[in-house]
C-alpha positions in Angstrom: -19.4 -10.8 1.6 -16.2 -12.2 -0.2 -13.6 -14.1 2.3 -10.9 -16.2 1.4 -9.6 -18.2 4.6 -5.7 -18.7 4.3 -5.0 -20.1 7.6 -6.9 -21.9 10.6 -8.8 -18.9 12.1 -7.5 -15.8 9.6 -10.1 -14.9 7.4 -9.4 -12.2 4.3 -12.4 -10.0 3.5 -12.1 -8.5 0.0 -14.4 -6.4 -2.5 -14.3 -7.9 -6.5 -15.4 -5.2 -8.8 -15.5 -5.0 -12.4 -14.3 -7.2 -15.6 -11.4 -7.5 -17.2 -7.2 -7.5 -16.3 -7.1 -7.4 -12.3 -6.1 -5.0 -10.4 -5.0 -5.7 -6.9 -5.0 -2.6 -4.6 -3.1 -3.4 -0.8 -3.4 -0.3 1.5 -0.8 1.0 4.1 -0.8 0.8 7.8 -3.6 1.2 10.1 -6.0 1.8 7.1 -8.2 -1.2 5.2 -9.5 -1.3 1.5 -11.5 2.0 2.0 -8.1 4.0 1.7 -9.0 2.9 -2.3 -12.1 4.9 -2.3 -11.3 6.9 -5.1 -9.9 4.7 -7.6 -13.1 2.5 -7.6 -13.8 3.9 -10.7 -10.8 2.1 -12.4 -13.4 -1.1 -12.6 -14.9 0.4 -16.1 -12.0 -1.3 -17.6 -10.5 -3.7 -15.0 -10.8 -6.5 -12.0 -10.8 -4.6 -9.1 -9.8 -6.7 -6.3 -9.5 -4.8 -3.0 -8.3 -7.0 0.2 -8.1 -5.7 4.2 -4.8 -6.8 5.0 -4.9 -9.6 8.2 -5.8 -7.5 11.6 -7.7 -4.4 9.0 -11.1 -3.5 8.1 -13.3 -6.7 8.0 -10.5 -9.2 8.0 -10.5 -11.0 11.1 -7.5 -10.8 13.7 -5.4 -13.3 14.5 -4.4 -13.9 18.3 -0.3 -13.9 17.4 1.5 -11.4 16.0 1.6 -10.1 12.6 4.7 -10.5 10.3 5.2 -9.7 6.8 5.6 -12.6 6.0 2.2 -13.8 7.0 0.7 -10.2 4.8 2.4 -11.5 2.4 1.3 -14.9 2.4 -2.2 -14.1 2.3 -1.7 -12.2 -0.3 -0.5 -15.4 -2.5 -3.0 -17.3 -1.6 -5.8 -15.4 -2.4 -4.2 -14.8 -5.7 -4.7 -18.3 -6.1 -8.0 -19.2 -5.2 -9.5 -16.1 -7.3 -7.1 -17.5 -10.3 -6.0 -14.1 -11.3 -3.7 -14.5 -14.0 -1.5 -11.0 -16.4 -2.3 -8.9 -13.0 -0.8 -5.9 -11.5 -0.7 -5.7 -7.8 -1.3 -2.0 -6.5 0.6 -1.2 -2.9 0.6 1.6 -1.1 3.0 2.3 1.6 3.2 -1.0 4.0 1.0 -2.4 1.1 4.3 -2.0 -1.4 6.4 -4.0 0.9 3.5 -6.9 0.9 4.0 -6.4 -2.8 7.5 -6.4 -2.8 7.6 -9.5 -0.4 5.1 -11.7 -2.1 6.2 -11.2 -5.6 8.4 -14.1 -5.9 6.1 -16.5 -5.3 3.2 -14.6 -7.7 5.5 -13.6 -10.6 3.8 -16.2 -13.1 0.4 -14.1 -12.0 1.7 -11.1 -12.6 2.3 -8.3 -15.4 3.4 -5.5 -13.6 3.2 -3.6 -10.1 2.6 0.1 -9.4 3.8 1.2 -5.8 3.0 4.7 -4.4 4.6 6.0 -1.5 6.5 3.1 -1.5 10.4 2.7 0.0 12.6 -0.6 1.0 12.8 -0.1 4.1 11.3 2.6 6.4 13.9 3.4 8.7 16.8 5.0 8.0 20.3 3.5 8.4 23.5 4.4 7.7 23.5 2.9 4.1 20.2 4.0 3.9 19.2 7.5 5.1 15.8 7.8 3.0 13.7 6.9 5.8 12.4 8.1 9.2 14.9 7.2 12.2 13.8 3.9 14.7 13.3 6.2 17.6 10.6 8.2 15.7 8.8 4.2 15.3 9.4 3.8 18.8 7.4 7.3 19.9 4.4 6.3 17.5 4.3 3.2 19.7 4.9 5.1 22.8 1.9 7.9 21.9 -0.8 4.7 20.6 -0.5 2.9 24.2 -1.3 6.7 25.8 -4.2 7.5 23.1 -4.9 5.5 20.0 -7.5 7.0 18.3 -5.7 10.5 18.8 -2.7 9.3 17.7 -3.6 7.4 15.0 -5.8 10.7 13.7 -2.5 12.8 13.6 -1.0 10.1 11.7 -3.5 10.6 8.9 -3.5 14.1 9.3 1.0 13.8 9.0 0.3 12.1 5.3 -0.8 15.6 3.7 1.6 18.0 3.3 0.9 21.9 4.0 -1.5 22.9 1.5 -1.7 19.8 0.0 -5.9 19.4 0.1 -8.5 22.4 -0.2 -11.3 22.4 2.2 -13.5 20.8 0.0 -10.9 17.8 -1.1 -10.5 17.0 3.1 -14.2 17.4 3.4 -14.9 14.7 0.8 -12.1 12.8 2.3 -13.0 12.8 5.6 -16.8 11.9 4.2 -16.3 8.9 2.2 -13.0 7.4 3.7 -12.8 8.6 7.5 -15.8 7.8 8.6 -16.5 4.7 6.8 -13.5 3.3 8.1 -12.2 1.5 11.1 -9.4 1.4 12.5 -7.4 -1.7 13.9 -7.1 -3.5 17.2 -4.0 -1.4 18.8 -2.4 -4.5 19.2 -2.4 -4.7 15.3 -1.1 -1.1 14.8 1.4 -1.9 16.9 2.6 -5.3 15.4 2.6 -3.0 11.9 5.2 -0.5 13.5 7.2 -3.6 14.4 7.3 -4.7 10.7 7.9 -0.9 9.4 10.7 -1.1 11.8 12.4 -4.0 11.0 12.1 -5.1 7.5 14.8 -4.0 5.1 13.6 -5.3 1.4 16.8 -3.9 -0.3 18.6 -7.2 -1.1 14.9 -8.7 -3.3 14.4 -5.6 -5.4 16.5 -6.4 -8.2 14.2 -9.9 -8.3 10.9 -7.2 -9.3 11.7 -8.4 -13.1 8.2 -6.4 -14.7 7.2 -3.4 -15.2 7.4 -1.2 -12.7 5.2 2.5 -12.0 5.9 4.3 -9.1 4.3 7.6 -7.7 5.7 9.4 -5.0 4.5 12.6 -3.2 7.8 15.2 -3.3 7.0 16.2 -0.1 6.4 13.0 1.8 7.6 13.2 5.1 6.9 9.3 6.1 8.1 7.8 3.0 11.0 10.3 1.7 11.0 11.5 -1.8 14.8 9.1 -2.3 13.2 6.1 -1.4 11.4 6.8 -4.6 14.3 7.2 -6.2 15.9 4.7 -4.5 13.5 2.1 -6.2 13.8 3.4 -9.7 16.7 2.9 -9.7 17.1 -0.2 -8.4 14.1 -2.3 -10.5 14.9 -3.5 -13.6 12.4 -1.7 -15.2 10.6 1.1 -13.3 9.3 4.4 -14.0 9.1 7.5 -11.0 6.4 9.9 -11.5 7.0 12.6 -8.5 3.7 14.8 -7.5 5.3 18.3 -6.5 3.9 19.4 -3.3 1.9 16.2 -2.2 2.4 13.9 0.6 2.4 10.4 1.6 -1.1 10.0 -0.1 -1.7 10.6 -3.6 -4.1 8.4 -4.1 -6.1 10.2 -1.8 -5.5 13.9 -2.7 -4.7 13.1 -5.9 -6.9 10.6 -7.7 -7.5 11.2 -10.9 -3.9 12.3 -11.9 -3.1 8.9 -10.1 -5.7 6.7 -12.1 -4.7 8.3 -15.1 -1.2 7.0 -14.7 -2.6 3.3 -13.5 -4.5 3.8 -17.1 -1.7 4.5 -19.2 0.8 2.0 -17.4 -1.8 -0.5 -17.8 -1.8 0.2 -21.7 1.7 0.8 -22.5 4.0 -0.8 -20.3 1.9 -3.7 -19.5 -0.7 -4.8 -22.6 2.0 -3.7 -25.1 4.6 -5.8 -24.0 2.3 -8.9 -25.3 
């Protein structure tokens, strides 16, 4: 199995899949590379590369805390030892903000980025109210110390909206992402909230110079449909697609309209522009 070690005891499990332009795909909170189970088959014409964030999946756990900064920083570094060069980095919800936060120091690597339920910051404040409030943060913490597992299962169950999935779609969900998954030491899920609840990436969006695609569920209660529209219009060059009637995961209840997007970004915004 693939690591890349980018610090003295942290460890970065990913899966490499496929030839040609990469594709890196960062998941959200509490989930691991799995959460990309449906857009696997975007390796018939790309690099897949699929990392567990530090503290997910098979990545190992470090002892300290977990800041964004150090997500982020993983993130560059395994950029460099795989040598990925003209890529597009993939984030989905807490993934988008690693995105957001490494792409500085990867923007000679990089072609474009596509976010999906993506915001700046996922709090709301008074400049900002196109998040969740810091109290509702502080409950999720307050309900993992009383029952993880429970807790963390509504939480996946909170990213579909009403409707959203027919038995069959949650069936195959719950079948080849659920329960081939693991979830995180609590003590990671919790250091997450911390960084969900304090990190404000407004003031480095208008340094996201590329190409920009972002897909957002209209009826995402976690990640509001502004924040969406908050980014587009605050990249230099991005592109909303909005899914009516789908949540904070269209990746997951929406796959193939969602790959089919990565596709055509992938050949117009990004190949055509050299």
């Amino acid at each position: 199995m693939p690591f890349v070690e980018t610090s003295p005891g942290v460890s970065i499990y990913y899966e490499d899949a496929g030839q040609g332009s990469p594709l890196v795909l960062l998941h959200g909170w509490g989930g691991s590379g799995v959460l990309w189970r449906f857009q696997r088959e975007l390796a018939d014409t790309c690099r897949l590369v699929v990392p567990d964030l530090r503290g997910h999946g098979r990545s190992s756990t470090p002892r300290e805390g977990i800041t964004l900064e150090e997500l982020a920083g993983d993130l560059v570094i395994m950029c460099e030892r795989l040598n990925l060069t003209e890529a597009v980095l993939v984030g989905w919800s807490l993934g988008s903000q690693v995105a957001i936060k490494a792409f500085p120091e990867l923007r000679a690597r990089l072609a474009g980025v596509v976010l999906l339920g993506a915001t700046a910051r996922f709090t709301a404040a008074e400049s900002y109210p196109h998040g969740l409030s810091a109290s509702d943060l502080r409950g999720m913490g307050l309900r993992l110390k009383r029952d993880y597992e429970r807790t963390m299962g509504d939480f996946f169950r909170s990213m579909f909206a009403h409707g959203e999935l027919t038995p069959d779609e949650e069936g195959r969900i719950a079948r080849e992402v659920i329960m081939v998954g693991r979830l995180p030491e609590p003590a990671v899920a919790q250091a997450g909230l911390a960084i969900l609840e304090t990190t404000d990436l407004r003031e480095e969006l208008d340094g996201v110079d590329l190409p920009v695609l972002l897909i957002h569920g209209a009826a995402d209660a976690i990640c509001p449909l502004g924040a969406g529209r908050y980014l587009e219009e605050r990249f230099p060059c991005a592109r909303l697609v909005e899914f009516a009637g789908v949540g904070h995961a269209p990746c997951l209840s929406r796959p193939d309209q969602c790959n089919a997007l990565i596709r055509e970004f992938l050949r117009k915004d990004v190949h055509d522009r050299h």
